[in-house]
C-alpha positions as CSV (number, residue, x, y, z in Angstrom):
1,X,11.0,-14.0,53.5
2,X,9.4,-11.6,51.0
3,X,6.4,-12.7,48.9
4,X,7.0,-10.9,45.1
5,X,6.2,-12.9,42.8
6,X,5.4,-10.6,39.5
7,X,6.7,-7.3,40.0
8,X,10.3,-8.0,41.6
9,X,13.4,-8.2,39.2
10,X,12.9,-8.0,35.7
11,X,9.0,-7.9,36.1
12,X,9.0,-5.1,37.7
13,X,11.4,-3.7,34.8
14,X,8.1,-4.1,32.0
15,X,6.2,-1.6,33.7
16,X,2.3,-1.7,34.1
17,X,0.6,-2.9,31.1
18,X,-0.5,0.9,30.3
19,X,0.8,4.0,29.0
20,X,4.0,5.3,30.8
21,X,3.1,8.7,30.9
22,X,0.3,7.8,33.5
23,X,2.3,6.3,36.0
24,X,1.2,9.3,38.3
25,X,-2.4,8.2,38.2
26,X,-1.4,4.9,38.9
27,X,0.9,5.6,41.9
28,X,-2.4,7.9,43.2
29,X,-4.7,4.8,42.5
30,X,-2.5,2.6,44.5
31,X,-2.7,5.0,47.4
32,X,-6.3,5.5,47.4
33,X,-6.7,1.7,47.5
34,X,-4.5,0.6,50.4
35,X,-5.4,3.4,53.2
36,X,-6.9,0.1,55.1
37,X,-2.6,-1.0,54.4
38,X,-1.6,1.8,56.7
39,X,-1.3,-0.3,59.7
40,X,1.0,-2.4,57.7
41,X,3.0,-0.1,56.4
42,X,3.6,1.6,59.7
43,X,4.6,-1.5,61.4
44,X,7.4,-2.1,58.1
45,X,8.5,1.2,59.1
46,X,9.2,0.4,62.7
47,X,10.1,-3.0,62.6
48,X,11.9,-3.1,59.2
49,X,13.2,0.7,57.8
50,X,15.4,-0.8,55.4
51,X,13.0,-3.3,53.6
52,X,12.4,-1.3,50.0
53,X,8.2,-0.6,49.5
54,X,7.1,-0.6,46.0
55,X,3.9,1.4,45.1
56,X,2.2,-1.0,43.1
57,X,0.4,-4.1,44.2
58,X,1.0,-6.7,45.5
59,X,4.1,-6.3,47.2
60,X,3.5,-7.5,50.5
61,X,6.3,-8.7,52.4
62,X,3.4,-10.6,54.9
63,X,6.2,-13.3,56.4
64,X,9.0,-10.7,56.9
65,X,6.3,-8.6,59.0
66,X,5.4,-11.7,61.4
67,X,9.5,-12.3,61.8
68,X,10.3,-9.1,62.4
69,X,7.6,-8.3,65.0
70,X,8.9,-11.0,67.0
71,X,13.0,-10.0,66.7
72,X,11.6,-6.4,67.9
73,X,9.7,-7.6,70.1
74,X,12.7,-9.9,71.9
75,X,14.9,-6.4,71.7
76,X,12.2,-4.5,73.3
77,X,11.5,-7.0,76.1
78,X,12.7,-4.8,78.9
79,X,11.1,-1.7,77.7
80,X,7.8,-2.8,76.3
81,X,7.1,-6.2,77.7
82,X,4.1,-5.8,76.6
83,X,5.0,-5.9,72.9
84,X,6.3,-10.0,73.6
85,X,3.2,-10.9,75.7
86,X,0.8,-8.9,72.7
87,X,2.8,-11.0,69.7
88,X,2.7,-14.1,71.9
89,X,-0.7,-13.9,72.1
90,X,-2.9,-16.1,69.6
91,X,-5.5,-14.6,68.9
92,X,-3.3,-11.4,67.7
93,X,-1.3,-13.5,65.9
94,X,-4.7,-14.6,64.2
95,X,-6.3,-11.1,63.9
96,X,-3.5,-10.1,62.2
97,X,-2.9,-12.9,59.7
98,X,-6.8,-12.6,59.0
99,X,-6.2,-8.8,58.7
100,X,-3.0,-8.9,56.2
101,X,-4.5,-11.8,54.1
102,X,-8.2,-10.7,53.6
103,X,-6.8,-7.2,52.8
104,X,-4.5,-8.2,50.0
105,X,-6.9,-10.1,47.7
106,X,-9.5,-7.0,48.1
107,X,-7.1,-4.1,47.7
108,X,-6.2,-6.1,44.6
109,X,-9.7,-6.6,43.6
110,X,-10.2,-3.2,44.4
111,X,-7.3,-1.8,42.5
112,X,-8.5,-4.3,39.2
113,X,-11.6,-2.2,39.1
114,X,-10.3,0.7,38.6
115,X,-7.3,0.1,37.1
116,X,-8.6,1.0,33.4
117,X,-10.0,4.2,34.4
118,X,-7.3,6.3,32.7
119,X,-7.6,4.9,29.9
120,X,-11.6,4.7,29.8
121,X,-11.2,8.5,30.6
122,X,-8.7,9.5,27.8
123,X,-11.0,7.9,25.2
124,X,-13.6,9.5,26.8
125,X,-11.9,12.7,26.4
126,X,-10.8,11.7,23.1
127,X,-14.0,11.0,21.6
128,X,-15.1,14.3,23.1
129,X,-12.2,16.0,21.3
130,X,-13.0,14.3,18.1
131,X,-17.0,15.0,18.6
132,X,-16.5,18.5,18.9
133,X,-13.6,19.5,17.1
134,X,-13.2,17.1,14.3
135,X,-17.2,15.6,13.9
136,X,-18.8,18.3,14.0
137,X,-16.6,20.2,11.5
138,X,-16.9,17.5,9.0
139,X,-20.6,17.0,9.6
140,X,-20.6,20.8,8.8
141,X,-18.7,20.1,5.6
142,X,-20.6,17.1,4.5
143,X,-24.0,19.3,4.9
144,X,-22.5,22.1,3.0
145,X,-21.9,19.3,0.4
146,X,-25.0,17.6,0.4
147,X,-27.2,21.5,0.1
148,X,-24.8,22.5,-2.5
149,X,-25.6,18.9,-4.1
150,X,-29.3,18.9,-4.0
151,X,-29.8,22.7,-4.8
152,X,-28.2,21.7,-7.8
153,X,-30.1,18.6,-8.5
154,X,-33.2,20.5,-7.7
155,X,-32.0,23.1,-10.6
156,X,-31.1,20.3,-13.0
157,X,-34.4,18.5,-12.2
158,X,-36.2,22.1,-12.7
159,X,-34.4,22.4,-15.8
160,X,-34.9,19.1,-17.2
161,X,-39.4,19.1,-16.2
162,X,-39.2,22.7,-18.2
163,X,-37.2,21.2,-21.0
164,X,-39.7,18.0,-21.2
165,X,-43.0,20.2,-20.8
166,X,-41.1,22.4,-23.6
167,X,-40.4,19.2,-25.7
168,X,-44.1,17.4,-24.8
169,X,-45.8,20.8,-26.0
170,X,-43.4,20.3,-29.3
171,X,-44.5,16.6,-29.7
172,X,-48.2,17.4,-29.1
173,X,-47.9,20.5,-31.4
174,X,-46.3,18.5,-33.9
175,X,-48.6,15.6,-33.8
176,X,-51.9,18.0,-34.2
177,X,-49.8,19.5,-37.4
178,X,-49.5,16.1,-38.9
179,X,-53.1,15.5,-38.7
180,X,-54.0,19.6,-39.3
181,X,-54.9,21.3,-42.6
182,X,-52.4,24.2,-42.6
183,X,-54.9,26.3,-44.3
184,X,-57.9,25.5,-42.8
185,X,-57.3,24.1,-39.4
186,X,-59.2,21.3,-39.1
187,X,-58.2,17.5,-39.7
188,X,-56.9,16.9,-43.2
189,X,-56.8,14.1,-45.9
190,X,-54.5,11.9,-44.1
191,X,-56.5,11.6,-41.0
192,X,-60.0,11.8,-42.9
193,X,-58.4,8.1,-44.1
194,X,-56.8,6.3,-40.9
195,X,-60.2,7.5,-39.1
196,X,-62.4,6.2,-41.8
197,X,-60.6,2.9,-42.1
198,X,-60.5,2.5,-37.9
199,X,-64.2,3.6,-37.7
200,X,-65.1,1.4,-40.6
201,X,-63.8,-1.4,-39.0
202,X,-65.3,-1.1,-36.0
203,X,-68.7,-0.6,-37.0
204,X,-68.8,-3.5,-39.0
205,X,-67.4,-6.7,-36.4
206,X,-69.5,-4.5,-33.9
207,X,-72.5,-4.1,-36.3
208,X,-72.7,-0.3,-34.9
209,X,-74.2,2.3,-37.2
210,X,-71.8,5.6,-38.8
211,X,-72.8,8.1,-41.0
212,X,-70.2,10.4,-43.4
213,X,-71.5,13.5,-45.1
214,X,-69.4,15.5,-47.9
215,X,-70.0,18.7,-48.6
216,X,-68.7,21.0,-51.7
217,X,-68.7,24.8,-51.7
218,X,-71.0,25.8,-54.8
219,X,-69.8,27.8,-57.6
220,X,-66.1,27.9,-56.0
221,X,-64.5,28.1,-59.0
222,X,-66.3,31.4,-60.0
223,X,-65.9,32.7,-56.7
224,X,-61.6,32.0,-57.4
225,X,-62.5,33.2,-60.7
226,X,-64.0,36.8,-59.8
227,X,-62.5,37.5,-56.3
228,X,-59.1,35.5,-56.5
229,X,-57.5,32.8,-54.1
230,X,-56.7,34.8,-51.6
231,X,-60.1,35.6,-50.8
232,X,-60.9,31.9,-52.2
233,X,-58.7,30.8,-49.0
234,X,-60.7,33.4,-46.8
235,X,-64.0,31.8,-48.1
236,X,-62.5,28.4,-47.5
237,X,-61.5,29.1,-43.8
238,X,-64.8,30.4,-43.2
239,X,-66.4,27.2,-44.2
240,X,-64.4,25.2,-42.2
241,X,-65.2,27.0,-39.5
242,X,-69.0,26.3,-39.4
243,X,-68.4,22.9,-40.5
244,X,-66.2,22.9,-37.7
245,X,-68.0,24.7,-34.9
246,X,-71.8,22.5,-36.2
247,X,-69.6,19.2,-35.7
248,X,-69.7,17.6,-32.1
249,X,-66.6,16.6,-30.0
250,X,-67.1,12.6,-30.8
251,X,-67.5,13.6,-34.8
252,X,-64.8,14.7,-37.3
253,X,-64.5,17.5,-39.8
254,X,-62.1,17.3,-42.5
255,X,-60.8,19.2,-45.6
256,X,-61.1,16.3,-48.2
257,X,-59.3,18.4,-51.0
258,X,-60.0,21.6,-52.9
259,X,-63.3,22.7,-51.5
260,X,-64.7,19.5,-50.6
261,X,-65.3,19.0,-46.5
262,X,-66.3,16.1,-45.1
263,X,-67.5,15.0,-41.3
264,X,-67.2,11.7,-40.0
265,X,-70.4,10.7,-37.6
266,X,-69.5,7.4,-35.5
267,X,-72.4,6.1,-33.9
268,X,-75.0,9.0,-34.5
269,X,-78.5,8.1,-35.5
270,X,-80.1,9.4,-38.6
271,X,-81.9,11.9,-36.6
272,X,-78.6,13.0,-35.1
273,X,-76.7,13.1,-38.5
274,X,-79.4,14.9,-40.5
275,X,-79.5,17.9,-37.8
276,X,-75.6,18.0,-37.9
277,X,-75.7,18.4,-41.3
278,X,-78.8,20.5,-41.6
279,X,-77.4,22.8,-39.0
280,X,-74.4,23.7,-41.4
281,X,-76.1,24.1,-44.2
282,X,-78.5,26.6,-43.0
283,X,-75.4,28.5,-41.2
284,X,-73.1,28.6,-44.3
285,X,-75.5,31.4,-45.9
286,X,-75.1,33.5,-43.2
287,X,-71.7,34.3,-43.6
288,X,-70.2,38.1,-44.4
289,X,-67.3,38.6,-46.4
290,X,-65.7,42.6,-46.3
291,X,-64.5,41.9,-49.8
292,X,-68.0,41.8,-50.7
293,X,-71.2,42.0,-48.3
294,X,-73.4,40.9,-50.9
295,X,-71.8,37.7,-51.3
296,X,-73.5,34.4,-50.0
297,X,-71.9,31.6,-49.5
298,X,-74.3,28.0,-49.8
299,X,-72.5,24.1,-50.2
300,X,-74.1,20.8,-51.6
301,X,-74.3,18.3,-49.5
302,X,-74.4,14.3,-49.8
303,X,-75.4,11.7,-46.7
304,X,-74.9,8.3,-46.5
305,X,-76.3,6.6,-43.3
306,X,-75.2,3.0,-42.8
307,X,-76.8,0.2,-39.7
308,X,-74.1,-2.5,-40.1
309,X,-76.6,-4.8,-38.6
310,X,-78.0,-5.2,-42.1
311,X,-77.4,-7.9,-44.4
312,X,-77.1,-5.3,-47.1
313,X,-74.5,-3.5,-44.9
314,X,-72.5,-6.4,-44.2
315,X,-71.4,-6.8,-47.9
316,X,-69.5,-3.5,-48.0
317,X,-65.8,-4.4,-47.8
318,X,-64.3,-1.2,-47.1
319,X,-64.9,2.3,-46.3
320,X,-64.1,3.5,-50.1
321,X,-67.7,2.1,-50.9
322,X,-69.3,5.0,-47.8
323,X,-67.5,7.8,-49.9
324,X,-68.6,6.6,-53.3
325,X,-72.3,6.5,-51.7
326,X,-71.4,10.2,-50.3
327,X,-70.2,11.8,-53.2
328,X,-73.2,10.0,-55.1
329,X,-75.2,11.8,-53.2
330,X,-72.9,15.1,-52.9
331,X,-73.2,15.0,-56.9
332,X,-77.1,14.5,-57.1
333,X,-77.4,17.6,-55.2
334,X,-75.0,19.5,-57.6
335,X,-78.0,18.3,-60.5
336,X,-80.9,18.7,-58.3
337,X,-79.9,22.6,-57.9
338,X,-77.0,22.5,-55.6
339,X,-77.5,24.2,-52.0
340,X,-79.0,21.3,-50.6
341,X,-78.5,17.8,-49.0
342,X,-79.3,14.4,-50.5
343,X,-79.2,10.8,-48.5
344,X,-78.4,7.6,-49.4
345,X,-79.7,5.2,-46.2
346,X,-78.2,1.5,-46.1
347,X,-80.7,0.2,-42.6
348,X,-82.6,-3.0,-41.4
């Protein structure tokens, strides 16, 4: 009686549940797993030469083997007596079934275990393959990319910081030209006002002190007069710039209109203000013109000092009433001889 349960008939038909073209590896597999079946197989090929042998597990014909040891052995009585008395015998009867059944559940095991090795080694090779040839070609590719990518992003972001510094320098230029005489380069009319009103303000809900001086170029309209505008500009510029270079960082010179200045002193104590003031006064003569070396140039000057922490101070609504006490005192120095500085002081 054979024992083939799976792989006879049409099971054996179906094939190995792997990929056809490695039935080579299997059959070598099979062989490398039953060398302890040699014994067996040698005995089928005594006892039993025409019993078919099928390479693949588990196609043990175990009953068949027993039967047919014990026909041969009956035919070879005469000759081998031996062979009846060694089949007769239990305890080879009990070797052998021991031998045959232990060795078909292990070979089996055995042959389980490695059974998936081709195809853990093709997708070893295959990922290899793909690795080397394909991975590594597309990694290459994909860097390519991504330089290509960030050089330009770096050249766009390049661009883009030199286009906003280029823009930022516009903005800043413009916003100084807003605020800028065009003639005379310092702060004009329009910013004399928003800082006056701000600074106003602030001095008087923080009952801080500010002083404002105005100053008017004497005789300017004989000096237009004899010499012309253009060299009334020159004379202009020139005062600006010692009113300018005399004024500290936290003051403000301005061009109040025609050839009126006028310097904005937040916080600066009467001592302060007075040698601000004095200081362009005495440097305005001691400018040279080529038109005309000879020609001195002198300003009048009015001061109005104001300590908000006065009552009397506290009752000036705006900043219009500092100029009118400026210019009050701007236009006694005209009738007191000009060339000179008058002060109005508003303190506790």
């Amino acid at each position: 009686m054979m024992w083939d349960p799976f792989w006879s008939g049409t099971a054996l038909d179906r094939g190995l549940p792997l990929y056809h073209d490695w039935r080579f590896v299997l059959d070598w597999l099979y062989y490398l797993t039953s060398i302890p079946m040699t014994p067996i197989w040698t005995i089928y090929g005594w006892i039993a030469p025409s019993i078919p042998k099928t390479p693949y597990l588990p196609g043990f014909y175990t009953v068949s083997l027993f039967q047919g040891l014990e026909q041969k052995s009956v035919e070879l009585s005469g000759s081998m007596p031996w062979l009846r008395q060694l089949v007769d015998t239990p305890f080879f009867r009990q070797v052998m079934i021991g031998y045959v059944d232990t060795l078909i559940p292990v070979a089996m095991i055995i042959y389980r275990l490695i059974e998936p090795l081709p195809n853990l080694l093709f997708n070893f090779i295959r990922n290899i393959v793909w690795t080397i040839f394909i991975e590594l070609s597309f990694t290459k590719r994909k860097e390519a990319t991504y330089k290509t990518a960030l050089s330009k992003r770096a050249a766009d972001l390049m661009k883009l910081n030199v286009e906003y510094k280029t823009l930022s320098n516009e903005n800043s230029q413009l916003a100084v030209s807003v605020v800028t005489d065009e003639l005379t380069k310092v702060y004009n009319k329009r910013f004399f006002i928003e800082k006056m009103t701000y600074e106003f303000k602030l001095a008087k809900e923080k009952k801080k002190i500010i002083a404002i001086s105005m100053l008017d170029i004497d005789h300017f309209k004989k000096l237009n007069d004899t010499y012309g505008h253009l060299f009334g500009d020159k004379v202009l510029q020139a005062v600006a710039q010692v009113a300018k270079n005399n004024t500290p960082k936290d003051c403000f010179c301005c061009r109040f209109g025609g050839e009126e200045f006028a310097i904005i002193m937040p916080e600066k104590k009467l001592e302060e203000a007075q040698r601000i003031v004095s200081e362009v006064h005495r440097s305005l003569p001691l400018l040279r013109f080529e038109d005309d070396p000879n020609l001195r140039t002198s300003a009048s000057f009015g001061l109005c000092y104001v300590n908000f922490a006065s009552p009397e101070a506290q009752e000036i609504e705006n900043f219009s009433a500092l100029l009118k006490f400026a210019d009050d005192e701007l236009y006694r120095a005209k009738l007191n001889g000009r060339n000179r500085v008058e002060t109005k002081i508003i303190d506790i």
